[in-house]
C-alpha positions in Angstrom: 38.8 1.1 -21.9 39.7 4.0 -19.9 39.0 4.3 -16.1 38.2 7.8 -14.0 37.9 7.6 -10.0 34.6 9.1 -9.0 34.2 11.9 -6.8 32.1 12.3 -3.6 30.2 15.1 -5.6 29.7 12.7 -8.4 26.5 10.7 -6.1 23.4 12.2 -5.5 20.5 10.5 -4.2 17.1 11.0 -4.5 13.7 9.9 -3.2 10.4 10.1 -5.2 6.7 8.6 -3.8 4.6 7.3 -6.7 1.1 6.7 -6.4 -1.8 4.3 -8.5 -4.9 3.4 -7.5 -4.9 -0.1 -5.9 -7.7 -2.2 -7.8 -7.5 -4.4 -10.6 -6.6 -2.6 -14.4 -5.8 0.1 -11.8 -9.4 1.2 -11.6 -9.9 4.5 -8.8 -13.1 3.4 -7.5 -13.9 0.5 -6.7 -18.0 0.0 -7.5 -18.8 -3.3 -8.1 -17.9 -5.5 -5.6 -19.0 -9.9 -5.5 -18.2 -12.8 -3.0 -18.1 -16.4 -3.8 -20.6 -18.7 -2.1 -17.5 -21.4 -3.1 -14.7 -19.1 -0.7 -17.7 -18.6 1.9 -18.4 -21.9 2.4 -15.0 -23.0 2.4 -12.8 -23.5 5.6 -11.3 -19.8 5.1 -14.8 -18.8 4.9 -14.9 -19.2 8.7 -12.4 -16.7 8.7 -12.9 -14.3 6.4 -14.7 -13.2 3.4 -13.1 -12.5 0.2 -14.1 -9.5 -2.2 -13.9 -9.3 -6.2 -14.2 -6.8 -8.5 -16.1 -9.3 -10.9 -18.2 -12.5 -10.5 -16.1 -14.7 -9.1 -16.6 -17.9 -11.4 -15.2 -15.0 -14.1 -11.9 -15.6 -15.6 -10.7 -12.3 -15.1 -12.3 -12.5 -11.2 -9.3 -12.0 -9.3 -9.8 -10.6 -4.9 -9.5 -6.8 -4.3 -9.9 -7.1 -0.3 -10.6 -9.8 2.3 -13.1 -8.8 5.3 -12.4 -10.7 8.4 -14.6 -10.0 12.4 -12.3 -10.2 15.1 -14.0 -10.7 18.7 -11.9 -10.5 22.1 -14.1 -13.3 23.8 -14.4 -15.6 20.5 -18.3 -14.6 20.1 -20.1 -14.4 16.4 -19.0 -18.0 15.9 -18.4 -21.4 16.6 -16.1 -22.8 19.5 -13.2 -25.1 17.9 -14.3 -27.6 21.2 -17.6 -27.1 22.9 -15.8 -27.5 25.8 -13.3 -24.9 25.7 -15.1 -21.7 26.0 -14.4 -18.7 23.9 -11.4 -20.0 21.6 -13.2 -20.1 18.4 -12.2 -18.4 14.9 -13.5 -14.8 15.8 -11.2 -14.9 18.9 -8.5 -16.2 16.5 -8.7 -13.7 14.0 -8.7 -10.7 17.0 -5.0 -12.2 18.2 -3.7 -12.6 14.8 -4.7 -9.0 14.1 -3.5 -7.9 17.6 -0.1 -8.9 17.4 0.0 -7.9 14.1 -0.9 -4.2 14.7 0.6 -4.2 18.6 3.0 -7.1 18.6 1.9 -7.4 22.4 -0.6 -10.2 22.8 -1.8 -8.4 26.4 -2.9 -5.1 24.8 -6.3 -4.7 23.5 -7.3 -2.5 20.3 -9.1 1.0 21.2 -10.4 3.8 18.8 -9.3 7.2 19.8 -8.5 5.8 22.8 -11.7 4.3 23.4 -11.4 0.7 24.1 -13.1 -1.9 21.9 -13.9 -5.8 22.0 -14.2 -7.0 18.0 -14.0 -5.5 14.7 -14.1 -5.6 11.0 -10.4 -6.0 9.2 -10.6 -5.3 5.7 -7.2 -6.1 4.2 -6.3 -5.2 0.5 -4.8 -7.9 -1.6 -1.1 -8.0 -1.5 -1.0 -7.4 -5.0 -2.9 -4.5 -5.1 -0.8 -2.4 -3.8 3.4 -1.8 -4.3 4.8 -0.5 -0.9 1.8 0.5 1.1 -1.3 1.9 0.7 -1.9 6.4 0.4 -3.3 8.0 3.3 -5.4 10.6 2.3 -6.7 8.4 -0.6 -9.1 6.2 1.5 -13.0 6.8 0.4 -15.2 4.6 1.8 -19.5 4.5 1.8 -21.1 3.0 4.0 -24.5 2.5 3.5 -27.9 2.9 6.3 -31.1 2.2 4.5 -31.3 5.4 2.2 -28.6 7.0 4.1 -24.8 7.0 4.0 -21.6 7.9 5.3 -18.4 8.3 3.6 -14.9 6.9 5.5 -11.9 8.3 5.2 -8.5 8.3 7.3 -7.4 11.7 9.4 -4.1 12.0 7.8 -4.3 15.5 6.6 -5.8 16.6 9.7 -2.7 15.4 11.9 0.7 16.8 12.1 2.7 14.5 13.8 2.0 11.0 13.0 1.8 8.2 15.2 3.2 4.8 15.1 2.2 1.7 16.0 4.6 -2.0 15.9 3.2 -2.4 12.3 4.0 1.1 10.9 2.2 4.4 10.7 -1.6 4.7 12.2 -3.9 7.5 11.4 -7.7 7.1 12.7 -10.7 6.5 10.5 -13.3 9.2 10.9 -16.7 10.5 8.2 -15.0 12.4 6.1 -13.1 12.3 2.6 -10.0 12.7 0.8 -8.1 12.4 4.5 -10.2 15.7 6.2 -12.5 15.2 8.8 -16.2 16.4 8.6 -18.7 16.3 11.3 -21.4 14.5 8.9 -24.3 14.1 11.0 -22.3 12.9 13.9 -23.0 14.7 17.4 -20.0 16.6 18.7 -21.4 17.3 22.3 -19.7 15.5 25.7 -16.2 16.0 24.0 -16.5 13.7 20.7 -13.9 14.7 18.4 -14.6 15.6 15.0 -15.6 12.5 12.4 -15.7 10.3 15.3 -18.5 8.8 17.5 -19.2 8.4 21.3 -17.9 4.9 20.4 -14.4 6.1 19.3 -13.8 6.4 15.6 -14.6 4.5 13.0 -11.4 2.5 13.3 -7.9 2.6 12.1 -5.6 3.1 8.8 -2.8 0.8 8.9 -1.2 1.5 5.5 2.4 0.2 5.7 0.2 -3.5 6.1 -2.0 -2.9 4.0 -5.0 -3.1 6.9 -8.4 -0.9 7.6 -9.4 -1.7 11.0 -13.4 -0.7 11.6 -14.8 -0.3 14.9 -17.7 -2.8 14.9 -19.4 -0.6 17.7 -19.1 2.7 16.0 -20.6 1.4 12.8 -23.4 -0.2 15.2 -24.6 2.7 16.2 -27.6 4.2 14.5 -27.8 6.8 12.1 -27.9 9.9 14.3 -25.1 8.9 16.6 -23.0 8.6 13.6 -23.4 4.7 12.8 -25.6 2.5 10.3 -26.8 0.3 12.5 -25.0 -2.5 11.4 -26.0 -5.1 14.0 -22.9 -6.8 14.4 -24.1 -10.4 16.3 -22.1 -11.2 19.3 -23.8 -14.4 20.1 -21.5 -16.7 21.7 -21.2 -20.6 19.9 -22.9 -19.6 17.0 -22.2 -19.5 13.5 -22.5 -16.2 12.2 -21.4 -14.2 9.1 -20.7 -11.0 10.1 -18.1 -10.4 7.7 -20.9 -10.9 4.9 -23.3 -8.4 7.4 -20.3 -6.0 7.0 -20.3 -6.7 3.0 -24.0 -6.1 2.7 -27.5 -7.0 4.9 -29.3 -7.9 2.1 -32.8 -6.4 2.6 -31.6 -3.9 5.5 -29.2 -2.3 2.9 -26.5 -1.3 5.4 -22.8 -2.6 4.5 -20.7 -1.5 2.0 -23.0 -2.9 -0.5 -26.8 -2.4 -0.9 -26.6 -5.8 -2.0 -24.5 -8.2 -4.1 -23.2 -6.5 -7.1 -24.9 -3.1 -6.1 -22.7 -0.1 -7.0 -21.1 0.7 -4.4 -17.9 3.2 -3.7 -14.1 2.3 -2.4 -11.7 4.2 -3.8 -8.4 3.4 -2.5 -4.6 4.6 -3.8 -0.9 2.5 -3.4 2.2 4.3 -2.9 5.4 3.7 -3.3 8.8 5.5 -2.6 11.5 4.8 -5.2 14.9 5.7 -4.1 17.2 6.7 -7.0 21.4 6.9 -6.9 22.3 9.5 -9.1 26.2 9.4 -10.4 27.4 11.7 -12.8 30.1 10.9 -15.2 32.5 13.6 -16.3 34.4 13.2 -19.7 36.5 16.4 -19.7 37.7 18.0 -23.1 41.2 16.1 -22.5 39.9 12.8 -21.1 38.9 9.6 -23.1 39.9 10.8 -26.7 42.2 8.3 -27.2 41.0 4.4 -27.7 42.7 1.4 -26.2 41.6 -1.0 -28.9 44.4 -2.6 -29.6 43.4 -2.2 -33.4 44.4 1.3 -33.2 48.1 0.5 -32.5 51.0 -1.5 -34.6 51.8 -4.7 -32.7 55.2 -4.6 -34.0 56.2 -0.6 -33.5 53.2 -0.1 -30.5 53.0 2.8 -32.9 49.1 4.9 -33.5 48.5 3.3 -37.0 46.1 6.0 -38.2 47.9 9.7 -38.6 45.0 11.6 -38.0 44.2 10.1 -34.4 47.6 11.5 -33.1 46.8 15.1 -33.5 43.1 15.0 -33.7 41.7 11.6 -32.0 38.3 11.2 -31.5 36.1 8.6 -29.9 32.5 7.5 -29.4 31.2 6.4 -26.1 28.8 3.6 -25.8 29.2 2.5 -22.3 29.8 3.5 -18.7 30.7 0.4 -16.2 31.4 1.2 -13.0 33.9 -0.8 -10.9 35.0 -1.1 -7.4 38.7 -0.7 -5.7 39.1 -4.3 -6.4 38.8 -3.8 -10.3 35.3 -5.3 -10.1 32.3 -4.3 -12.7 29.1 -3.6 -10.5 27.3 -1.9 -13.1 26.7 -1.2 -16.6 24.7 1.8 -18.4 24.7 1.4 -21.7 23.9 4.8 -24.3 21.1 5.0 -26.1 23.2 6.4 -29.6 27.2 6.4 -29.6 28.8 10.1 -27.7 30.7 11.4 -30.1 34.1 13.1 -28.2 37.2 14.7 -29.1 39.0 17.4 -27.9 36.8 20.2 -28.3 34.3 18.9 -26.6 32.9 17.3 -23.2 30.5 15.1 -21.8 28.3 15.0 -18.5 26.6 11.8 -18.3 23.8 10.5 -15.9 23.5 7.2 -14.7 20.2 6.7 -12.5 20.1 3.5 -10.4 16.5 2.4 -9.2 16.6 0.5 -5.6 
């Protein structure tokens, strides 16, 4: 074993972003889309509603994105004690999500800097996605009778991007592939393009994995931009609004046009993989010879083969890597033995993945 101090020069790192769509068997578009009347009915179905890509009593049934309806003022459901007024799980879910996005439990969520009082959170499935999700890649229809609109984040229509305490935040305006179009919204009394008088449609959250939708936007009617969703904000009553998000049923307006309807949500993960390049250098004089003690007489400490005196030659199988204190961090083992002698030298790559 023969040791070589590394060089400065000798590390190179690298960054490259790698990108897969975020549904199960890494399907693009999402198109069928089922809930479970089991989940629903559940505890967590006060909270939220989760969202498969199959019939959920199906083996292979496994939840693509949960749909939750936050509500400053706990209205669109039931109060935890009738005589506590507005703590209920609609208020619940809008502080979770608040200090989530905000971490300040005194700010209240706004679209475009218009100032809202619930919405819709669609979270993906943590394993969906690697690192976060792709902004650009968010398609999402939204259905109004025999009408749509199609979702989509602003991110290629920005150049600076914003932050928020939970990571990057682009706006969610009618539009595809992360460009703004004006899609039958009205543009007059300074709306910005792809949003509403409302605000926009919501917000792309995708270091957490998060859609916020602005539940008055999407209330709106068709004209103004909307599909007249109809969010209910009765107070101390049960509601499902997530499920009126999902799909209305009869009204057709949701993301469905009823359960197990095609549909479209196409959605892409991304992921940054950071890479430490170190190049080894055998030189045409270095590592020819082999310590194995085999090579050399115990007795005389003499080479026992002739022919390895003038012309030596070696074969490299392995690099490890050690630190000042003669410790092995690393190993990167060859795929075939290197051949090396005198006449010839060797540049080898190790690539570490972190």
């Amino acid at each position: 074993m023969a040791f070589k101090r590394l060089d400065p020069e000798d590390f190179i790192v690298s960054a490259d972003s790698i990108t897969a769509p975020a549904w199960t068997d890494n399907t693009p578009t999402l198109t069928q889309m089922y809930t479970s009347s089991v989940q629903a009915a559940g505890n967590s179905g006060n909270y939220y509603l989760s969202i498969y890509q199959t019939a959920s009593t199906d083996s292979s049934a496994t939840t693509q994105f949960n749909i939750a309806y936050g509500n400053q003022y706990g209205s669109g459901s039931l109060l935890y004690n009738a005589g506590i007024d507005g703590l209920s799980p609609t208020r619940t879910v809008y502080g979770q999500f608040r200090n989530l996005v905000y971490g300040d439990e005194n700010v209240n969520f706004s679209f475009n800097e218009v100032a809202q009082s619930d919405f819709y959170a669609i979270t993906i499935e943590r394993a969906r996605y690697k690192q976060s999700l792709f902004p650009g890649s968010l398609n999402l229809t939204l259905y109004s009778a025999s009408r749509e609109i199609t979702l989509t984040d602003n991110s290629n229509d920005v150049s600076v991007v914003s932050y928020l305490d939970c990571g990057r935040v682009f706006q969610i305006v009618s539009g595809s592939n992360g460009n703004a179009v004006v899609n039958g919204v009205s543009t007059g009394g300074g709306v910005s393009k792809g949003t509403t008088i409302s605000g926009s449609y919501g917000l792309f959250l995708p270091d957490i994995g998060t859609i916020i939708l602005n539940a008055a936007a999407l209330d709106l009617p068709f004209v103004s931009g909307g599909i007249s969703l109809g969010t209910v904000k009765t107070s101390n009553v049960t509601v499902n609004n997530p499920a009126r998000l999902y799909s209305t049923g009869s009204n057709t307006r949701g993301i469905t046009t009823g359960s197990a309807i095609t549909s479209s949500f196409a959605l892409n993960s991304q992921e940054t993989i950071t890479s430490d390049f170190v190049f080894v250098r055998a030189r045409n004089g270095e590592f020819n010879y082999s310590v194995n003690p085999s090579f050399i007489s115990g007795s005389t400490g003499t080479i026992l083969y002739d022919a390895f005196v003038q012309n030596p030659q070696t074969y490299i199988t392995t690099v490890g890597m050690y630190n000042d204190n003669n410790e092995l961090l690393g190993v990167a083992k060859l795929s075939k033995p290197l051949k090396k002698d005198f006449t010839k030298e060797a540049l080898i790559r190790v690539k570490l993945d972190f």
